[in-house]
Every structure is written in structure tokens, then in C-alpha cells.
DRENMISE-465794 format. One line per 5 residues: for each residue x, y, z of C-alpha. Coordinates in Angstrom, 1 decimal, always signed. Layout:
<pts>
X Y Z  ...
</pts>
This chain:
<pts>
+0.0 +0.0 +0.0  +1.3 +3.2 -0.8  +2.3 +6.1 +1.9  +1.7 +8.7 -0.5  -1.3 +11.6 +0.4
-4.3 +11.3 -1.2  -5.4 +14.6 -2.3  -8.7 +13.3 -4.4  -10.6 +10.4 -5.4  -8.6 +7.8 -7.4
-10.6 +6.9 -10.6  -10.3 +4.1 -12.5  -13.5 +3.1 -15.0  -12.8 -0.1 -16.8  -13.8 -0.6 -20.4
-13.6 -3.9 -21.7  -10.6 -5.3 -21.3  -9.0 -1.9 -21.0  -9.7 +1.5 -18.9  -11.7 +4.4 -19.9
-11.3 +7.1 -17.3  -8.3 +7.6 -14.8  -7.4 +10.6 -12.3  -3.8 +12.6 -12.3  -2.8 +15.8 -12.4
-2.7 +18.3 -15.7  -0.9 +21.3 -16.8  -1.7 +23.1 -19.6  +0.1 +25.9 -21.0  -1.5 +27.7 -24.3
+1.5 +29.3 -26.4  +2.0 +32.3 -28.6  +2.2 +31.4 -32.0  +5.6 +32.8 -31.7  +6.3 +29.3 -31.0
+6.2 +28.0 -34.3  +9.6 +30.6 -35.3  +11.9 +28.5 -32.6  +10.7 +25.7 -31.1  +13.6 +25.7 -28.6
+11.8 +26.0 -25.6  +9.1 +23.6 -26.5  +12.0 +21.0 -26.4  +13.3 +22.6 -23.3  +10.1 +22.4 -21.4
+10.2 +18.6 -22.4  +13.5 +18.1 -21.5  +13.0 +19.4 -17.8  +9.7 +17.2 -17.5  +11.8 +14.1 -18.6
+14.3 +15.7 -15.8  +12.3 +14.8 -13.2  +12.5 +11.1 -12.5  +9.1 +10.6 -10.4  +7.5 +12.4 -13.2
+9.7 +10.8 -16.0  +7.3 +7.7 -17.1  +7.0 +7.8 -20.5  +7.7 +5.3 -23.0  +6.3 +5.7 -26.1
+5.5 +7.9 -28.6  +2.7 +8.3 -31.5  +3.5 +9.1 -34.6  +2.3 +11.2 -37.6  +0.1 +8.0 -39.0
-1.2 +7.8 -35.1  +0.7 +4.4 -34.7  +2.2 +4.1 -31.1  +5.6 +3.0 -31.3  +8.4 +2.3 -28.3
+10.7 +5.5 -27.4  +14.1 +5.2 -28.8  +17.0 +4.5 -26.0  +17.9 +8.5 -26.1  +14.6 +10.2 -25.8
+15.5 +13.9 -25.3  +17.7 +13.4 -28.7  +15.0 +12.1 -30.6  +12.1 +14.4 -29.5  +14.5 +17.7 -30.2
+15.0 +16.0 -33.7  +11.4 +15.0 -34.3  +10.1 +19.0 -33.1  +13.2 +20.4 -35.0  +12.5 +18.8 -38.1
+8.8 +19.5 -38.2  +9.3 +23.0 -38.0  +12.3 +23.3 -40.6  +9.8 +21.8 -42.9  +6.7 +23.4 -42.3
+4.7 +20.9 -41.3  +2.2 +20.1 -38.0  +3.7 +19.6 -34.8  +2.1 +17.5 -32.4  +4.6 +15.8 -30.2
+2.7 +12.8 -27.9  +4.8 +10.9 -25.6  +2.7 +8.7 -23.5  +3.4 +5.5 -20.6  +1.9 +2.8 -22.1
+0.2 +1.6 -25.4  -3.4 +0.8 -24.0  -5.8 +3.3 -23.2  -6.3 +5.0 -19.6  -2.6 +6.5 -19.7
-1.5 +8.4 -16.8  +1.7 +9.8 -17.7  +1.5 +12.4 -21.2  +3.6 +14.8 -22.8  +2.3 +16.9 -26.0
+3.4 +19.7 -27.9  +1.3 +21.0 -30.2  +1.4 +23.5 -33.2  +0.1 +23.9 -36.6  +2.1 +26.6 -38.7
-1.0 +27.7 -40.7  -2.9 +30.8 -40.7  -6.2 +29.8 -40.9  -8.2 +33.2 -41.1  -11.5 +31.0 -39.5
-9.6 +31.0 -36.4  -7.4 +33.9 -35.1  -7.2 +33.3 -32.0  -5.6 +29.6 -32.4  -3.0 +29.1 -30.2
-0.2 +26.1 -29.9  -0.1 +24.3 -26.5  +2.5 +22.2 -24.3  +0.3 +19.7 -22.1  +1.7 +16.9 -19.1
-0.1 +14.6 -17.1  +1.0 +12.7 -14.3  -0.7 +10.5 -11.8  -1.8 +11.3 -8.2  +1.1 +8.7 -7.1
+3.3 +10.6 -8.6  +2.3 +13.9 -8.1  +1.8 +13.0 -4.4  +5.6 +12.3 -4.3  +6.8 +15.2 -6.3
+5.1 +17.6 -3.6  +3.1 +20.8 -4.7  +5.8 +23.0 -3.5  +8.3 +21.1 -6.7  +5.5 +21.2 -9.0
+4.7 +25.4 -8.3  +9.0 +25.5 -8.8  +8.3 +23.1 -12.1  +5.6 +25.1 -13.4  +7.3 +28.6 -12.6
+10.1 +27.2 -14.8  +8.1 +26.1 -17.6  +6.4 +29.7 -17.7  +10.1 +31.8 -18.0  +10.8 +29.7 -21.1
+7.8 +29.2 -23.1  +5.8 +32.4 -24.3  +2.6 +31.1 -23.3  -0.5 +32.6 -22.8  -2.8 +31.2 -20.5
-2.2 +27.9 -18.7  -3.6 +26.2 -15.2  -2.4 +23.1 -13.6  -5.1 +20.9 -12.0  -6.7 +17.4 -10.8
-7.8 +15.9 -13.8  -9.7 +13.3 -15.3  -8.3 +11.1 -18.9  -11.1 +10.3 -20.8  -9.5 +10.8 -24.2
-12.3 +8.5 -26.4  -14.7 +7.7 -23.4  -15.7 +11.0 -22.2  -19.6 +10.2 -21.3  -17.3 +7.7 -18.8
-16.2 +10.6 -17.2  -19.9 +12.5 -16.5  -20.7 +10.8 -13.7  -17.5 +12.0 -12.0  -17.3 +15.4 -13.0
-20.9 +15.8 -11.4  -19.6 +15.1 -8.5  -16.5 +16.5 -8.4  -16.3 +20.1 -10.0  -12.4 +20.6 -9.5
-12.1 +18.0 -12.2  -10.2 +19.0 -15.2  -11.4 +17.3 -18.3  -10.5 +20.0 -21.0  -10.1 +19.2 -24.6
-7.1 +21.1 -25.3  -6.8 +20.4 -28.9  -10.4 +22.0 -28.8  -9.7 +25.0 -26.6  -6.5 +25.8 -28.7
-8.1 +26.4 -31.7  -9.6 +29.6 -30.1  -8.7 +30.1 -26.8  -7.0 +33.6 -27.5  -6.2 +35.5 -24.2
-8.9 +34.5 -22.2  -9.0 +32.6 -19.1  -11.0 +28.6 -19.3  -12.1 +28.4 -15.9  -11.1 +28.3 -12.0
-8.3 +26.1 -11.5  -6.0 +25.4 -8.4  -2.9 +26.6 -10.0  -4.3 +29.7 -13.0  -1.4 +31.0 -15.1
-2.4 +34.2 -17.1  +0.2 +35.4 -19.1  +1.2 +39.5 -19.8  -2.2 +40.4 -22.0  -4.5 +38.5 -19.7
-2.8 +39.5 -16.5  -2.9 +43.3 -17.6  -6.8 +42.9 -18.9  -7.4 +41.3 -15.0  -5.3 +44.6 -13.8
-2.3 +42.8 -12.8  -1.4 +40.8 -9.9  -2.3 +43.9 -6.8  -5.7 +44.2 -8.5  -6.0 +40.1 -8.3
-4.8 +40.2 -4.8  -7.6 +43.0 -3.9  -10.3 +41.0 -5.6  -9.6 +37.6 -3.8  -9.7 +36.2 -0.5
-6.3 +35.9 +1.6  -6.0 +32.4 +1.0  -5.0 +32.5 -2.9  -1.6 +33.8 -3.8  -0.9 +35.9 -6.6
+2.8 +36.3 -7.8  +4.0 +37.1 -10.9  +5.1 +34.5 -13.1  +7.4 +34.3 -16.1  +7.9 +37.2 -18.6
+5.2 +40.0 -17.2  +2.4 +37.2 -16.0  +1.2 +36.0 -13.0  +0.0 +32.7 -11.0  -3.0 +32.8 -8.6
-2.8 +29.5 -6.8  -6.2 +28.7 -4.5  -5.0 +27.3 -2.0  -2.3 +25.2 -0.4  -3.2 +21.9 -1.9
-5.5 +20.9 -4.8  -9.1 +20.2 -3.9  -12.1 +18.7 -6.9  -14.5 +19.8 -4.3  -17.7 +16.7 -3.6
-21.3 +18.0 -4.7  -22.7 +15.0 -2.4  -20.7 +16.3 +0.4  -21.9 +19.9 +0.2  -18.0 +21.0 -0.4
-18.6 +24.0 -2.4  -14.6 +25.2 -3.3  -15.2 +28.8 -2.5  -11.8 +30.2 -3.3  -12.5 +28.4 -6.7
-15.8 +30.6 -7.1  -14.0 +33.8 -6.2  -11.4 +33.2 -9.1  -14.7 +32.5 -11.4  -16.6 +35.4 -10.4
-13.3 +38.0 -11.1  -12.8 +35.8 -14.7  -16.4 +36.3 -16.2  -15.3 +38.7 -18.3  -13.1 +36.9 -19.8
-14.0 +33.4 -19.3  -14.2 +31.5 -22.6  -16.2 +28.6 -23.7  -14.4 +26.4 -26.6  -16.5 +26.8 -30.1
-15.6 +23.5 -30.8  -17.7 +21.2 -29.2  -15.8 +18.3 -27.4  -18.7 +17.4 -24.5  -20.0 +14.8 -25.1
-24.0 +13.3 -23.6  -24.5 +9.2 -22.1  -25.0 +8.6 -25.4  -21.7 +9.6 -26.6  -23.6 +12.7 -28.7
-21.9 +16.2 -28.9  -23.4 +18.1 -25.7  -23.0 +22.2 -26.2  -25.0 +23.1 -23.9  -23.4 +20.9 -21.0
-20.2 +22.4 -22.2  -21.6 +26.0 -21.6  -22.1 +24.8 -18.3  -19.1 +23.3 -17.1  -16.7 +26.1 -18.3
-19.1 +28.4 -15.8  -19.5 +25.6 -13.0  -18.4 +28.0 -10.6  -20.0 +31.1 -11.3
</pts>
């Protein structure tokens, strides 16, 4: 049995003879498109996840014909060749690194870009994405993973980002409702989705919230942030004119059942509603497996 904390429900939905849901922990950071000019810190922010040994699972990696195929025995060579080469040539970036073949993977690393311009969607933005499971997280310590993420944020030109509990549904999301009914502080975000219009507005209430220079200025910076929320979140300022807001010391995903109603989480919501976007592309999906809009609506404003 493990001495690790718990710091949420463990989730684990079985599909078959595979898994359809599990629980970790998600960061998400949404990059300038300033990205696609010099990937370098992509593959730096890569390299200092695969740093980190407790955090460091991941074994294989997908590639462009969606084929998952065993990571060669020098990893951090062959993802700064694979990024590299992609953007000498043009073509679309996305970098998946994952633990395991089979579905219900806890451990991920993406990168994400697509070089075109496409005029439908201006506000497209690239992305850098890890997931890690509660084991590991719990092990790693929130006060490593605020120094991890304060890292990440001084070398990649990113955006908007958070860092939170999280359910992986990937191709099984209606697996995932029953859980995110209960449990509000539940990341399941699409971020493929969001990134095709996310722009420099905020996603939601998260425990860790990384707004980057335009979003931090449009909030009023991090003195008017600390005015507007209760003593208990920290504001400081975070990578190249940004700042974090962390609610609390310790991630929470909140229990409906219980009556826990995350009230620092509803503070951050009610300052964000002006700039709180919902993803135009539909990724909810109903029991039936049917795109859900309007249950998308409503999750993105679960706290206001």
C-alpha cells in the first residue's frame, strides 16, 4: 500500500478489457504562436519534465500516421530531432509521448502547433500539455510542482495555462460525466479543442491559473488580483510579465454529495467572467456519446 497523500478520489473506469477514465494531475500551457519561429523551448520544457524522475514515465511515442511506437533508448535526442524537423519543414507539430500503449494513460507529454494561418480562427493558439498520476504527483510535492511550473512559464511564451486534478477520458468522455458531477475541481478540458480559439482569455477556476502578460494586464495585474480575492490564494508574478493565482495550499475537486462547495475556486470565477471563454468547438460529449453544447456551456461556468 502506498504512503503517499491522497489529495482526491482515485478513478479508475474499466472498459472492456482496457480502462476508460483515470485521475492525475494536468498542466496546460496555451503558447503564442511565436512558437512555431523556434521551437527551442518547447524542447526545453520537455526536457525538464523528462528531468524529473518521479514524473519521467513515458515510454512511447505516436506518430504522424497515429501508430504508437516504443521510445528510442535516447529520448531527449529524438524528440529535439522530431520538433526540430517538423518546424524546418513546415509541417504540423504534435509531439505525444505517453506510458503505455493501452488506453487510460497516466503519464503524457504533447506539444502541439500547426504553422497555418487559418483566417476562421485567429485566436488559435499552440499548446505544451503533461499529465502525471496522483502517485506521482503526491511524491513530487506541490511545492516542486509550483517551482516546475514557474520554470516552464520563464521559457515558453505562453499565454494562458492552469495546472489541475484531472480526469483522462481521451475517447470515453460520457465515462467521465458521472464523476465530473460530483467532483467540479475536475479538469477534463479538450485542449486540442480550446487551442483552436482560446486567444487571451481565461478557461475556468483552477487550483494553480497562469495568465500570461495580456491577460494579466486585462485582470489589472497581480495587486488588483490580490484586492479582488480572499487571503488564502496567492498571486505572484510568473514568467515574462504574467502572473499565477494559486487557491490554495493543496488541490481540492470539491464533492457535490458532500456539500463542499470550493469557495476560493468561485472567487477566481466570479473575477474571470469577463473573460471566461467557452471552446467553439464542441468536445462534451452526452451518455450517449452525442456532442453536448449546452453541457459544455455549463461546465466552463460551474463556478460562477
Amino acid at each position: 500500500m502506498s504512503n503517499t497523500p491522497s489529495y482526491w478520489p482515485a478513478v479508475n473506469v474499466p472498459r472492456g478489457r482496457g480502462t476508460s477514465v483515470v485521475d492525475g494531475f494536468a498542466i496546460v500551457l496555451f503558447l503564442d504562436r511565436s512558437i512555431g519561429d523556434d521551437p527551442t523551448p518547447a524542447i526545453k520544457a520537455i526536457e525538464l519534465f523528462l528531468a524529473q524522475p518521479v514524473l519521467a514515465q513515458l515510454h512511447f511515442y505516436v506518430d504522424d500516421d497515429g501508430y504508437t511506437c516504443p521510445l528510442p533508448d535516447d529520448p531527449l535526442a529524438w524528440v529535439a530531432n522530431y520538433v526540430t524537423g517538423h518546424a524546418n519543414s513546415g509541417e504540423f507539430t504534435d509531439l505525444r509521448l505517453l506510458d503505455h500503449e493501452q488506453t487510460g494513460s497516466h503519464f503524457h507529454a504533447r506539444f502541439s502547433h500547426d504553422p497555418s494561418l487559418n483566417p476562421d480562427w485567429p485566436d488559435d493558439k499552440s499548446f505544451v500539455s503533461f499529465r502525471i498520476s496522483q502517485e506521482a504527483f503526491s511524491e513530487f510535492g506541490t511545492a516542486a510542482t509550483l517551482t516546475l511550473i514557474d520554470h516552464l512559464c520563464m521559457l515558453l511564451p505562453f499565454s494562458y495555462g492552469y495546472a489541475s486534478p484531472a480526469l483522462f477520458c481521451d475517447n470515453f468522455f460520457e465515462d467521465a460525466l458521472p464523476w465530473l458531477r460530483r467532483h467540479p475541481g475536475f479538469d477534463v478540458l479538450d485542449t486540442v479543442a480550446a487551442g483552436c480559439d482560446v486567444g487571451d482569455r481565461a478557461l475556468g477556476s483552477y487550483w494553480i491559473n497562469l495568465f500570461g502578460p495580456r491577460l494579466s494586464l486585462a485582470l489589472g495585474g497581480a495587486e488588483a488580483l490580490r484586492a479582488a480575492l480572499p487571503p488564502q490564494a496567492q498571486v505572484h508574478a510568473c514568467g515574462h510579465g504574467g502572473c499565477r493565482v494559486v487557491l490554495g495550499d493543496r488541490p481540492e475537486v470539491g464533492d457535490v454529495n458532500r456539500q463542499i462547495p470550493m469557495p476560493l475556486y468561485r472567487a477566481l470565477a466570479a473575477v474571470l467572467q469577463p473573460h471566461l471563454h467557452v471552446p467553439r468547438v464542441t468536445y462534451f460529449t452526452d451518455a450517449a456519446g452525442m456532442p453536448d453544447s449546452d453541457a459544455q456551456v455549463v461546465w466552463h461556468g460551474r463556478f460562477l
